[in-house]
PyMOL CGO cylinders between C-alpha atoms (Angstrom):
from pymol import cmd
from pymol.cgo import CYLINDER

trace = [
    CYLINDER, -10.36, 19.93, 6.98, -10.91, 16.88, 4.71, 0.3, 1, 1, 1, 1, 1, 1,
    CYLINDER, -10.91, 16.88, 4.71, -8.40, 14.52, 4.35, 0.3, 1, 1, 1, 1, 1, 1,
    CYLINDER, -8.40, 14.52, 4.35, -6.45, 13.28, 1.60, 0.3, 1, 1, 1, 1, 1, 1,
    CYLINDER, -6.45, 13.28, 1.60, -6.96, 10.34, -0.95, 0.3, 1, 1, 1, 1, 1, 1,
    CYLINDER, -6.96, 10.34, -0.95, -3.68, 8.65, -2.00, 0.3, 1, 1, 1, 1, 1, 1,
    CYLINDER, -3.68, 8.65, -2.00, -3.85, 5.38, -4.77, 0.3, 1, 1, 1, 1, 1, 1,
    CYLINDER, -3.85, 5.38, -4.77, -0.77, 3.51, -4.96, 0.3, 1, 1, 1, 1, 1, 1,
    CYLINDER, -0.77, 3.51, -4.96, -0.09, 0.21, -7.55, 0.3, 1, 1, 1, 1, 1, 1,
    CYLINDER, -0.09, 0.21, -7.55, 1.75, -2.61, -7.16, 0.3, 1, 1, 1, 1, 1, 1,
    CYLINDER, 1.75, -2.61, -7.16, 2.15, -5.92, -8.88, 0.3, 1, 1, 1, 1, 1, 1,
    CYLINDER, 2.15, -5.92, -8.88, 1.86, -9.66, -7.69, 0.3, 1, 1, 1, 1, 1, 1,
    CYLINDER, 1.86, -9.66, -7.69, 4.15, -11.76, -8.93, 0.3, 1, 1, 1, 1, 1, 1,
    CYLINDER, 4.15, -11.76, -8.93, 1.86, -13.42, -11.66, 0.3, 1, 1, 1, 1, 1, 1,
    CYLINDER, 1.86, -13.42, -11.66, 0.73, -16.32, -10.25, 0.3, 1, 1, 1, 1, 1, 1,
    CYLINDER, 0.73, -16.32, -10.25, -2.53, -18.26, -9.38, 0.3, 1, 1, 1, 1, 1, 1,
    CYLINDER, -2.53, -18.26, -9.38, -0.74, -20.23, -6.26, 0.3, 1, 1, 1, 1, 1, 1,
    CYLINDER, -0.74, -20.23, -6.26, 1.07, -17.06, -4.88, 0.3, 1, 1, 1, 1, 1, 1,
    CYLINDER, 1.07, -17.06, -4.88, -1.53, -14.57, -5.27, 0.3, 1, 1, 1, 1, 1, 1,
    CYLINDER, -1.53, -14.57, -5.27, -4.06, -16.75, -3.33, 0.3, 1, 1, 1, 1, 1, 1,
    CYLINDER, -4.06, -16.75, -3.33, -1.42, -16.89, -0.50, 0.3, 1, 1, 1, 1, 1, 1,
    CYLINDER, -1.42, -16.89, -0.50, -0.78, -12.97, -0.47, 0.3, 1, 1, 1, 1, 1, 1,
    CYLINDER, -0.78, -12.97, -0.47, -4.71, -12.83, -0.74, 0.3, 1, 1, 1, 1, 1, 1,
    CYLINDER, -4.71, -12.83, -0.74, -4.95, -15.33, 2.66, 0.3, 1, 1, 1, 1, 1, 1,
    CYLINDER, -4.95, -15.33, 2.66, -1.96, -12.85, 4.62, 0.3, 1, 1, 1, 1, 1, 1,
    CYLINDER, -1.96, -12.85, 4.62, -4.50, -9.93, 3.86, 0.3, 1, 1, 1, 1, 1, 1,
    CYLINDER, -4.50, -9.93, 3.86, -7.53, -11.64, 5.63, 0.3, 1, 1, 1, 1, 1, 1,
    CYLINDER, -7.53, -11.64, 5.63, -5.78, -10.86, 9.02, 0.3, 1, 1, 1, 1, 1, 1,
    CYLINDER, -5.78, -10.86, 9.02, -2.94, -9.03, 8.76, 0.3, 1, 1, 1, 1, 1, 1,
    CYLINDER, -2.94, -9.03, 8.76, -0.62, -8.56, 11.89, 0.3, 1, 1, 1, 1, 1, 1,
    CYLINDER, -0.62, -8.56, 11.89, -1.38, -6.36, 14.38, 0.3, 1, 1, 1, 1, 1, 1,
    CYLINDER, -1.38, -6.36, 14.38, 1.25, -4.57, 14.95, 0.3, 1, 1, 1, 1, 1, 1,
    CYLINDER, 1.25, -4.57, 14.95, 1.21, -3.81, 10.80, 0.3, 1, 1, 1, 1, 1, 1,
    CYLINDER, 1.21, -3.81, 10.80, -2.07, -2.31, 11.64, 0.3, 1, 1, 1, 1, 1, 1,
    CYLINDER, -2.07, -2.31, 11.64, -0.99, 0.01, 14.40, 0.3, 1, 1, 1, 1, 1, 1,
    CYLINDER, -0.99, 0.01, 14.40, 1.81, 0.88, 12.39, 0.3, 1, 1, 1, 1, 1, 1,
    CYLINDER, 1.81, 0.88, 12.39, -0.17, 2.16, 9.67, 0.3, 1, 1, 1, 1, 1, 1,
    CYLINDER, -0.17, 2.16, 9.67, -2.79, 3.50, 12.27, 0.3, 1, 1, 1, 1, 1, 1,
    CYLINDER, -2.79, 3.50, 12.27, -0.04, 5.43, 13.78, 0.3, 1, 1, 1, 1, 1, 1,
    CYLINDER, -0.04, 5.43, 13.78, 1.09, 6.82, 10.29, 0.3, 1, 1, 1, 1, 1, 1,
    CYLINDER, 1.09, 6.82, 10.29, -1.81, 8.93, 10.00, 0.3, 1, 1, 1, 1, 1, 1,
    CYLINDER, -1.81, 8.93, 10.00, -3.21, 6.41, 7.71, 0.3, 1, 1, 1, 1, 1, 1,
    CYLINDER, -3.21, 6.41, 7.71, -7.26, 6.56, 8.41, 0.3, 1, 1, 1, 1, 1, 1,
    CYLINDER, -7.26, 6.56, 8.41, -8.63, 4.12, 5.88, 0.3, 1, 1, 1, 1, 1, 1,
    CYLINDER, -8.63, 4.12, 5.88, -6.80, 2.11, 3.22, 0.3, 1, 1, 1, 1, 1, 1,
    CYLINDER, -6.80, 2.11, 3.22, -8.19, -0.36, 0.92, 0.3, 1, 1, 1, 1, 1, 1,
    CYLINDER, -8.19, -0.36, 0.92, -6.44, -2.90, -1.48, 0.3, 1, 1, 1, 1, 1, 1,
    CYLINDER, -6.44, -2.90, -1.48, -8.18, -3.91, -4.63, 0.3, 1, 1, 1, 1, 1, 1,
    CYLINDER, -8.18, -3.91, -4.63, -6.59, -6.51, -7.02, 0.3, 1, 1, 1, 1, 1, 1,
    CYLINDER, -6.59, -6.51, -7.02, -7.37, -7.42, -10.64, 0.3, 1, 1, 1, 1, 1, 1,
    CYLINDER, -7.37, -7.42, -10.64, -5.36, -10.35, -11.86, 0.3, 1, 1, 1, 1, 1, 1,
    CYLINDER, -5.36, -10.35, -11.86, -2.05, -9.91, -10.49, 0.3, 1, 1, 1, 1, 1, 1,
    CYLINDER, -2.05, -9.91, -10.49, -2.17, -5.91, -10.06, 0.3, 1, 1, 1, 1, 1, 1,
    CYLINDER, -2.17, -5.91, -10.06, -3.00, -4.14, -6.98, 0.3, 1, 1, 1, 1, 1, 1,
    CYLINDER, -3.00, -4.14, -6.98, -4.77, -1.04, -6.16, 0.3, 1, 1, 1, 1, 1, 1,
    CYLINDER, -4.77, -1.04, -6.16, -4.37, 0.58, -2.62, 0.3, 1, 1, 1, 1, 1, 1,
    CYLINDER, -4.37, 0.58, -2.62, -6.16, 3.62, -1.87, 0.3, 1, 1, 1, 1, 1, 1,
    CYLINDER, -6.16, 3.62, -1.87, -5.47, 5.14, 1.48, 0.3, 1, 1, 1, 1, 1, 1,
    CYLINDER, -5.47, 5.14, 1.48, -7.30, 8.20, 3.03, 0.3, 1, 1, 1, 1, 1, 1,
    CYLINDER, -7.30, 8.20, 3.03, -4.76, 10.44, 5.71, 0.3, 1, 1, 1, 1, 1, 1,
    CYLINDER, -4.76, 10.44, 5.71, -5.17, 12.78, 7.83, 0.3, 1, 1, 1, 1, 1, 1,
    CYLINDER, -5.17, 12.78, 7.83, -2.77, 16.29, 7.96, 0.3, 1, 1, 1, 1, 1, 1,
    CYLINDER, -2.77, 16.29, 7.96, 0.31, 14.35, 10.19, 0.3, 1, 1, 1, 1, 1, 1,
    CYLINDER, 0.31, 14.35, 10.19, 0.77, 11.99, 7.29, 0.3, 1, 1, 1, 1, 1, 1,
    CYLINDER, 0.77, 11.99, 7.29, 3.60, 12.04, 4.77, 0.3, 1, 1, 1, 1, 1, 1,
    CYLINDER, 3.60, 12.04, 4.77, 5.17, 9.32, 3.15, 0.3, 1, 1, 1, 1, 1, 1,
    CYLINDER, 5.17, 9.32, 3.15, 8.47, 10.21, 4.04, 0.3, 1, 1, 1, 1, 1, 1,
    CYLINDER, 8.47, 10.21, 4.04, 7.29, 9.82, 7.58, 0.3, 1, 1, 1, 1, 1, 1,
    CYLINDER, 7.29, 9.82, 7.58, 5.65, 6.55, 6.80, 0.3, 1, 1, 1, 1, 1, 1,
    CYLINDER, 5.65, 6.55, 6.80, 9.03, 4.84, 5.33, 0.3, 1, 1, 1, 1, 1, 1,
    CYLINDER, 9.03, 4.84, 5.33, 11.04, 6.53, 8.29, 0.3, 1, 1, 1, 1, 1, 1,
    CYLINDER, 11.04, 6.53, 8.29, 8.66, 4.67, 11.06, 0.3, 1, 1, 1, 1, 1, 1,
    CYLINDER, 8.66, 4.67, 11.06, 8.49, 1.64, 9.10, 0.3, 1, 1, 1, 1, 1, 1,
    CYLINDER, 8.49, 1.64, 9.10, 12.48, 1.33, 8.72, 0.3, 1, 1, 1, 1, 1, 1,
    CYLINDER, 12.48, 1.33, 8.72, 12.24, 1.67, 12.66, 0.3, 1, 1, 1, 1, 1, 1,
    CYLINDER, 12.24, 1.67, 12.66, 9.47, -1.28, 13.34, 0.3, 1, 1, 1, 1, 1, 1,
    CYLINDER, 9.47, -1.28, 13.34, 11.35, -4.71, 13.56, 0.3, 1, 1, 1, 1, 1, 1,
    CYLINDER, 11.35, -4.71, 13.56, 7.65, -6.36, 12.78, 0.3, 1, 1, 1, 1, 1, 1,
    CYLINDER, 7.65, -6.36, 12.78, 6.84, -3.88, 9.79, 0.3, 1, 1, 1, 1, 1, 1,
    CYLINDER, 6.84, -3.88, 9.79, 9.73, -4.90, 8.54, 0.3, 1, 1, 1, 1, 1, 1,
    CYLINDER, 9.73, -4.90, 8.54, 9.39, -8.63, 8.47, 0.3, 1, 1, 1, 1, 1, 1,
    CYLINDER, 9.39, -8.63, 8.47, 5.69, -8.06, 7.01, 0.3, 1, 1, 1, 1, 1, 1,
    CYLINDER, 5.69, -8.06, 7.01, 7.79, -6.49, 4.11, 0.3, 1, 1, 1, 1, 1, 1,
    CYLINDER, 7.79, -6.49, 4.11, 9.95, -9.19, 3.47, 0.3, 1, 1, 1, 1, 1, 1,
    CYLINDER, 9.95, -9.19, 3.47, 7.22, -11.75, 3.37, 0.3, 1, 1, 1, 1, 1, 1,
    CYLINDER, 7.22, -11.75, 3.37, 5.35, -9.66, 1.21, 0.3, 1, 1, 1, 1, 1, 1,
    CYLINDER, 5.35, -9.66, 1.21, 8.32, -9.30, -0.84, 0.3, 1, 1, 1, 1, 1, 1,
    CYLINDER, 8.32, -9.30, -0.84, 7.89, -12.58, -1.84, 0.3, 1, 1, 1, 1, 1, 1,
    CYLINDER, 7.89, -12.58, -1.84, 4.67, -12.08, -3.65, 0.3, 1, 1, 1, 1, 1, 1,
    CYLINDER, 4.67, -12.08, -3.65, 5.29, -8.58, -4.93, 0.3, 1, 1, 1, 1, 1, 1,
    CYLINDER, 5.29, -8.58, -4.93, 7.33, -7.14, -7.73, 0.3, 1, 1, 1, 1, 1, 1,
    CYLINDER, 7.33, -7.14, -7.73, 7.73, -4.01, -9.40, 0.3, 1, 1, 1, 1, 1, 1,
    CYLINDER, 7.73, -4.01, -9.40, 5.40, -2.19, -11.65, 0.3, 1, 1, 1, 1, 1, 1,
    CYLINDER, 5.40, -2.19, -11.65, 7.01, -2.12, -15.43, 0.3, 1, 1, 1, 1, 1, 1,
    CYLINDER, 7.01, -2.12, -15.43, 8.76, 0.95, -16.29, 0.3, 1, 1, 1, 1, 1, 1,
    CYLINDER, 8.76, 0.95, -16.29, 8.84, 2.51, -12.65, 0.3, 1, 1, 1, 1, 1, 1,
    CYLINDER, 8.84, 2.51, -12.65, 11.66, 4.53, -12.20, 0.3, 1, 1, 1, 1, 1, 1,
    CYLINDER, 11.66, 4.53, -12.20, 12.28, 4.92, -8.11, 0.3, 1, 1, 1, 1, 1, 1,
    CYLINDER, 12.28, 4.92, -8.11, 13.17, 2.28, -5.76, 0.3, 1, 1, 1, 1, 1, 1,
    CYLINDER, 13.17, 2.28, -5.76, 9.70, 1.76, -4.45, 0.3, 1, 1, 1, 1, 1, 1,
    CYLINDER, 9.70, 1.76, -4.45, 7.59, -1.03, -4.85, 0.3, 1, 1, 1, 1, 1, 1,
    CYLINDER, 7.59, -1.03, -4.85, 4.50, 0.52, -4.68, 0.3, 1, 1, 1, 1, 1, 1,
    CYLINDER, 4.50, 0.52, -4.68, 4.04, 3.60, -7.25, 0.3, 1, 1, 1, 1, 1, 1,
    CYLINDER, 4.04, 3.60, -7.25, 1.68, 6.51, -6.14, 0.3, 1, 1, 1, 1, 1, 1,
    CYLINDER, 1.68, 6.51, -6.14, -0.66, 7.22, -9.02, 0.3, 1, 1, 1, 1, 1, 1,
    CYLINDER, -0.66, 7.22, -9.02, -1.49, 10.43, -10.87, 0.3, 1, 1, 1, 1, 1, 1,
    CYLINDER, -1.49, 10.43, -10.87, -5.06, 11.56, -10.07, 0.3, 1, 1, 1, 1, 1, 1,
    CYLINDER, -5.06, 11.56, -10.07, -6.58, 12.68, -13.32, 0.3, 1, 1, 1, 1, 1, 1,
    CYLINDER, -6.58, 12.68, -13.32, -10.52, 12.83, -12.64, 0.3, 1, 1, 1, 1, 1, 1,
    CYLINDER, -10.52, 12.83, -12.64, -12.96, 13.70, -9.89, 0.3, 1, 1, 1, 1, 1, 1,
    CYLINDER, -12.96, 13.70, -9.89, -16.34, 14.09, -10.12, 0.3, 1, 1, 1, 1, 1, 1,
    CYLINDER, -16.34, 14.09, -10.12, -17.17, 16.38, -7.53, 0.3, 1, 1, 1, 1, 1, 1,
    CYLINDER, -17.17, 16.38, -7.53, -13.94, 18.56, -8.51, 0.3, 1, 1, 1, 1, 1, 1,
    CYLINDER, -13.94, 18.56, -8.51, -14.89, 17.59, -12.76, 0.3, 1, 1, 1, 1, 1, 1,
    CYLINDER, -14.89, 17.59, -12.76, -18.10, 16.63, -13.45, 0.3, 1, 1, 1, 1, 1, 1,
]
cmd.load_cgo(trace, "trace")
């Protein structure tokens, strides 16, 4: 079976001096972040930023939901202090309507499916 493609967006707090810092955290994130997200069923992710929005596109395999996701990361004392640093950098995308900071985007093309 292939797996799914999720894209998620997020924005940086607009500025040069913090997104170079959030940039830096993402050159080796923590470990147990990574095992965390590993565990998830999370198979690939990638972040992409231009200017102070981000782009994350993850690739999961059939045990992943999101709702799973949030419930181990509520439960992992380390996941949760990478949030709250994080937090620091990050805010909200304008006009989001839910509670999370990072907004899972509408798929609207694919060229194998489209083209």
């Amino acid at each position: 079976m292939k797996n799914k493609i999720h894209c998620l967006a997020l924005d940086l707090k607009d500025e040069k001096v913090l997104i170079d810092i959030y940039e830096k955290y993402h050159h080796k994130i923590w470990p147990e972040v990574t095992e965390s997200i590993k565990a998830s069923g999370i198979e690939h992710m990638e972040i992409y930023r231009w200017n102070a929005r981000l782009v994350m596109i993850i690739e999961v395999d059939d045990t992943f939901s999101f709702e799973r996701k949030a419930r181990m990361d509520a439960e992992n004392q380390k996941v949760q202090e990478w949030e709250e640093l994080m937090g620091q950098f990050q805010q909200r995308l304008p006009g989001e309507l839910n509670n999370e900071k990072w907004q899972l985007m509408k798929k609207i093309f694919d060229l194998n499916e489209n083209g």
